[in-house]
N, C-alpha and C positions, 0 to 999 in steps of 0.2 A: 843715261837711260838704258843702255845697250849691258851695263854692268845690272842692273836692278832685273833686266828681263834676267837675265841668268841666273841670277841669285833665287828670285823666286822658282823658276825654275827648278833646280838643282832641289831647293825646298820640295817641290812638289814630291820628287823622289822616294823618301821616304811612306809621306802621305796613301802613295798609289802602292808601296810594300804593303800597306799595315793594311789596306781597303783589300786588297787582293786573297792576302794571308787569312783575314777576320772571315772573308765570303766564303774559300774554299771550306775552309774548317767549319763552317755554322750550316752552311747548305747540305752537308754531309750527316749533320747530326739530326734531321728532319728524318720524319719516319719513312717508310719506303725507299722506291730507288726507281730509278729509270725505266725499267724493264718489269716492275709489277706492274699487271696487267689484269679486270677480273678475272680474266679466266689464265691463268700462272700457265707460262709456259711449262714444257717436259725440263727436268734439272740439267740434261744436257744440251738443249738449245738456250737455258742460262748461263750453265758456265762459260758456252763458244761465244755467248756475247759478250760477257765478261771479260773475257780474253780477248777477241780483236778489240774494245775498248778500252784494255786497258784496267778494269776495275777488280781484277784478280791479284792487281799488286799491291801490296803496302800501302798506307797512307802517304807515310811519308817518302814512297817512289812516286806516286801519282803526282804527289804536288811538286815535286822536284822536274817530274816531268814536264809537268804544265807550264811552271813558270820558263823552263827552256824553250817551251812550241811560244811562248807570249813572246821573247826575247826575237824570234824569230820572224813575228809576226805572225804569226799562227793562234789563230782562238779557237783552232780543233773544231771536231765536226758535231751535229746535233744530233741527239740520242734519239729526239719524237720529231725531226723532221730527217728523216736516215739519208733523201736524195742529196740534201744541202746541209754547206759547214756554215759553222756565223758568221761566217764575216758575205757569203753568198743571200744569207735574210737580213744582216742587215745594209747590202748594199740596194735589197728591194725594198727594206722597211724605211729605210733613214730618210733618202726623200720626198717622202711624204710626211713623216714626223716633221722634219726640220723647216718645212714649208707650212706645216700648220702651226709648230712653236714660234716662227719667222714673223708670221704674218700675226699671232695672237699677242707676241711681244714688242712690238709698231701701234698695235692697237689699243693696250692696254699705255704704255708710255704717253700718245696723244691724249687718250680721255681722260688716263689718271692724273696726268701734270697738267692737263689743260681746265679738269676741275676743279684741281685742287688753290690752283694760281687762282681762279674765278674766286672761288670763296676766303681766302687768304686777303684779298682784296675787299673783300667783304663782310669783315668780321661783324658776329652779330645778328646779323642779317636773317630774313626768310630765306634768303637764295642761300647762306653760311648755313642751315641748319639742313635745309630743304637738298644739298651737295651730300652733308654726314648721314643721315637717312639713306639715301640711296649707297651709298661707303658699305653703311652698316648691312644694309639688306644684302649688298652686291658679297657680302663675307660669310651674310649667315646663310645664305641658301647652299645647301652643296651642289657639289656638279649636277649628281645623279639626280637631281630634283628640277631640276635648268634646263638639263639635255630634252627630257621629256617633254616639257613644257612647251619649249621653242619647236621641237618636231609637231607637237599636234596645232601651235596657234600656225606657222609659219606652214609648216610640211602639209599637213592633214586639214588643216583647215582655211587658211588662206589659199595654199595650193601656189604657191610663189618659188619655195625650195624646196632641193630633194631633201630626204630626211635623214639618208643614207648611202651604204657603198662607195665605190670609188670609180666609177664605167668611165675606163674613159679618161681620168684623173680630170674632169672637168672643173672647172673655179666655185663653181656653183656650187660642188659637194664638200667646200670647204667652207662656206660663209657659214654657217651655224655651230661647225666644230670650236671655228676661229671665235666667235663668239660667247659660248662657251664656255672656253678656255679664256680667255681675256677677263670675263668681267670678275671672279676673286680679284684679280691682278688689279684691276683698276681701282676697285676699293680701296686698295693696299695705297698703293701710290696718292691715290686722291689724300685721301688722310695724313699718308706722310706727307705730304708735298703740303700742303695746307699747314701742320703744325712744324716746319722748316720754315717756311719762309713765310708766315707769321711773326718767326721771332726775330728771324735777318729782318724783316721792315720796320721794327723797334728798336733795331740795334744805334749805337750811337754815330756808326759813320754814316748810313741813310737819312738819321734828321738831320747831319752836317751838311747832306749835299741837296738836302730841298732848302737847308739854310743858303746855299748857295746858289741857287737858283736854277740846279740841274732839271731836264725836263723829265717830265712820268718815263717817257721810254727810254732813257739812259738809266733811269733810278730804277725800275725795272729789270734792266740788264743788268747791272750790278746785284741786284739782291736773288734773281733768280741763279747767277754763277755762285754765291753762298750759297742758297737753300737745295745747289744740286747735289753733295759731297753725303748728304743722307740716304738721297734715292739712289748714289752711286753703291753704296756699301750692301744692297739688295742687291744691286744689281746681278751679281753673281750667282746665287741660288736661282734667282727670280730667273733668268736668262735663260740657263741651264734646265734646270724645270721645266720651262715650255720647250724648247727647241729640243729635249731629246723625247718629247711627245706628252703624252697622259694616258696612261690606263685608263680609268672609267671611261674618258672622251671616245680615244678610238674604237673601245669594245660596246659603247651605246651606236655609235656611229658605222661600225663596220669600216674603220679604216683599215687598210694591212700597214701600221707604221710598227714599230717596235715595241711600242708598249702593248700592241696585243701579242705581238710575238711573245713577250714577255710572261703575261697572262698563263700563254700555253705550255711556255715553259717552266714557270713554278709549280704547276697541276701537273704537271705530266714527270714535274722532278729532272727536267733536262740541265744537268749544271753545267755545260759548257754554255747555252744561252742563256742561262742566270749568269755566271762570272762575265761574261759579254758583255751584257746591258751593264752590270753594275760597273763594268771597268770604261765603259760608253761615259757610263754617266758622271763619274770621278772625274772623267777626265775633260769633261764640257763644263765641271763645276773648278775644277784648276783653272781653263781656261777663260774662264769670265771673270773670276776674281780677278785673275792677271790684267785683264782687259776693263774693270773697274779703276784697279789700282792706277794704272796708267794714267785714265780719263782723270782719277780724285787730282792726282799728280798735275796734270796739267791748268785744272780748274787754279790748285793751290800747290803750288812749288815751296813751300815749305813740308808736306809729306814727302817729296820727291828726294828732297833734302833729311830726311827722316827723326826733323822735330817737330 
């Protein structure tokens, strides 16, 4: 186990070269730059910026730079927020991200596997049809269309939760983000989870062990440890995705997690908090796979074993 963590590992390597390399080089070729402003500063309070920055060098010293301040642990400071470097936003941004992707990734997992198991059992069925419906709907609404909706029935008009901000970091001003955020996910899952373990309950060692006289909830446990090796293989995007936040979410919501940080920083051209977030987010998406791979592994020890 302890060789496979590594191996993967070591893989990732390269991965987080080619993510790094692709971002600096592609954010660079977007029009403008840090310091256009409308009203263009004087050309010599350009170039002094330029210079303590750093952006009067070379391409290829800048980037040779950077990846030595990264080596270092250094993601360098922010061009459009001058007081703070990134790693100072996102030690303010991330727990609040990670606590809303935390808690929408719990939430989505219980409704989408707990619906999906309901209808899987029920193939056919009104409740089987009346499960995909709600799947489909919960996929084709986008966020921007949700967020709204739940602020004016829930915020504005029930008057139950806030609709926004953070005062406070109270629990309250996360129940609608978390939600949200969750229900794509739970479509997602419901679906998968319903057409996995549909097939594990037709498979031939399940009618061997009702031929045997096993009870529903061992025959149960058995087909749901099959039908999870599908949900596991999302899991990793899926994970990663919530827990290093959501743009629309937090910019409807007024949260300060990273994805508004983020926001601020593709408009304003800030590349040291763009390479940040994206090297954030690589790096939460390595390590979920990692942590999929593991789970698939122990579900089924023959990937462990790598046939």
């Amino acid at each position: 186990m302890i060789g496979f963590v590594l191996r993967r590992l070591l893989q990732a390597i390269p991965t987080l070269f080619l993510v790094i390399t692709g971002s600096f080089f592609l954010i660079r070729l977007a029009p403008g730059g840090p310091f256009d402003l409308e009203r263009p500063l004087p050309p010599a309070a350009m170039a002094n910026l330029a210079r303590v920055y750093g952006l009067d060098q070379p391409l290829r010293q800048q980037y040779c730079r950077y990846l030595g301040s990264l080596l270092r642990g250094d993601l360098g400071p922010s061009f459009s927020f001058r007081d703070l470097t990134v790693a100072e936003l996102f030690a303010r941004g991330l727990p609040v991200s990670a606590s809303l992707g935390a808690l929408a990734l719990v939430l989505a997992l219980i409704l989408g596997i707990g619906l999906g198991t309901f209808a899987a059992y029920r193939r056919g069925s009104v409740a089987d049809r009346l499960v995909g419906l709600l799947a489909g709907a919960s996929l084709a609404l986008p966020t921007f269309v949700v967020a709204p909706l739940l602020q004016i029935v829930f915020g504005l008009t029930l008057r139950w939760l806030p609709v926004g901000s953070w005062e406070g970091g109270a629990p309250s001003h996360l129940v609608l983000p978390v939600i949200t955020l969750a229900l794509p996910q739970v479509g997602t899952l419901a679906r998968l989870t319903r057409a996995s373990l549909g097939e594990v309950l037709t498979a031939p060692h399940i009618r061997t062990q009702r031929a045997m006289g096993l009870g529903p909830a061992r025959i149960a446990r058995h087909a749901l440890r099959g039908a999870m090796l599908p949900i596991l293989a999302i899991l990793g995007p899926l994970g990663a995705a919530l827990l290093t936040g959501s743009v629309v979410v937090e910019t409807i919501f007024g949260l300060p997690g990273i994805g508004r940080a983020f926001v601020d920083g593709a408009v304003n051209r800030d590349y040291t908090l763009v390479m940040g977030t994206v090297l954030l987010v690589a790096v939460a998406v390595i390590l979920f796979n990692l942590l999929a791979d593991l789970l698939s592994g122990l579900i089924d020890p023959r990937l462990r074993l790598g046939r």
